[in-house]
C-alpha positions as CSV (number, residue, x, y, z in Angstrom):
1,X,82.7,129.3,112.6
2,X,79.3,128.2,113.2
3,X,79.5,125.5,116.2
4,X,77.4,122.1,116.0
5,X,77.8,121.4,112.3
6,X,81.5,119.9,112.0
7,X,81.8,116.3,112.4
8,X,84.0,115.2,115.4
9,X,87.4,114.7,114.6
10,X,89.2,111.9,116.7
11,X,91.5,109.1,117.2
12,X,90.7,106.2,115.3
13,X,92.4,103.0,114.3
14,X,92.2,101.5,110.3
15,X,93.2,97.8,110.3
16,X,94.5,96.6,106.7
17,X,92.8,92.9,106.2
18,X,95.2,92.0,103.2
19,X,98.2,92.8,105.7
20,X,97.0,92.9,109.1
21,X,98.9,96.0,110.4
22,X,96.6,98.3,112.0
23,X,97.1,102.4,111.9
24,X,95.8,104.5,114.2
25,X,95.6,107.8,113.5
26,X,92.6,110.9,113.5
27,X,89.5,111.4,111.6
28,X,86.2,112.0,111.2
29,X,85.1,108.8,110.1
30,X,83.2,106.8,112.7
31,X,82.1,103.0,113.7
32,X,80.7,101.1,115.9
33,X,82.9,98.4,115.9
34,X,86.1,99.2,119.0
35,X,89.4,98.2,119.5
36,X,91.9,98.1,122.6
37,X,95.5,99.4,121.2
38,X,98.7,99.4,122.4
39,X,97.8,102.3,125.2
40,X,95.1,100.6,127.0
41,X,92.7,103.1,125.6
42,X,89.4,101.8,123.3
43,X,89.3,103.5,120.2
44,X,86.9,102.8,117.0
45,X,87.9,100.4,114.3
46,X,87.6,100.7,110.8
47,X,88.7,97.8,108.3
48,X,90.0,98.5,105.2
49,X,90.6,95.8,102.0
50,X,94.1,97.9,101.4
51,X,96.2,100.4,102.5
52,X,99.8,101.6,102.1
53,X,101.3,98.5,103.9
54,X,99.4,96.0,101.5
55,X,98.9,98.2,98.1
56,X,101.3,97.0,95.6
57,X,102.2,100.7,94.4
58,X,103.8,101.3,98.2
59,X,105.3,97.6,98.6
60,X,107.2,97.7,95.0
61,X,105.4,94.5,94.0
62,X,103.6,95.9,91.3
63,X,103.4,94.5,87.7
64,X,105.5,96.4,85.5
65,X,104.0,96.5,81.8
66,X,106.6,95.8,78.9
67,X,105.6,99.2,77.2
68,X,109.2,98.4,75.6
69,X,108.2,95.8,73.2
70,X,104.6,97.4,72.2
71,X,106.5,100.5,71.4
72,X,108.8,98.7,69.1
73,X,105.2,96.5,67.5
74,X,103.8,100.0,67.1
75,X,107.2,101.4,65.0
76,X,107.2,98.5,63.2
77,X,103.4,98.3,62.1
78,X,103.4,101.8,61.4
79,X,107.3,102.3,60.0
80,X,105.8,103.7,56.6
81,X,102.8,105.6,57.6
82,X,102.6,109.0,55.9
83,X,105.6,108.9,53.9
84,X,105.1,109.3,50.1
């Protein structure tokens, strides 16, 4: 591997604004912005509008569509399409 052109891969926190629950975790995303956590150590802080603790596809809260009752509009609109 050629050394110098790899972006620098470290801790980092992600703080969810919808929720408020802060990750940290590594990557290679930067900021200028820094945060104490829980350790005592000062780590960079990214905010993020949504993450797995406040997207409704993780929390269950999502809108369920009533595909039921379009299927049976469709069936019904179309009950004698085709047939001679």
């Amino acid at each position: 591997m050629k050394s110098d052109i790899h972006p620098k891969y470290q801790s980092i926190v992600f703080n969810d604004l919808a929720s408020g629950v802060k990750f940290l975790t590594r990557s290679t995303a930067t900021s200028e912005k820094t945060i104490e956590w829980e350790d005592g150590k000062t780590y960079p802080v990214i905010d993020v509008e949504v993450s797995s603790e406040s997207h409704p596809f993780y929390t269950g809260k999502q809108r369920i569509m009533d595909s039921a009752g379009r299927v049976e509009r469709f069936n019904a609109r179309f009950k004698g399409f085709g047939k001679k």
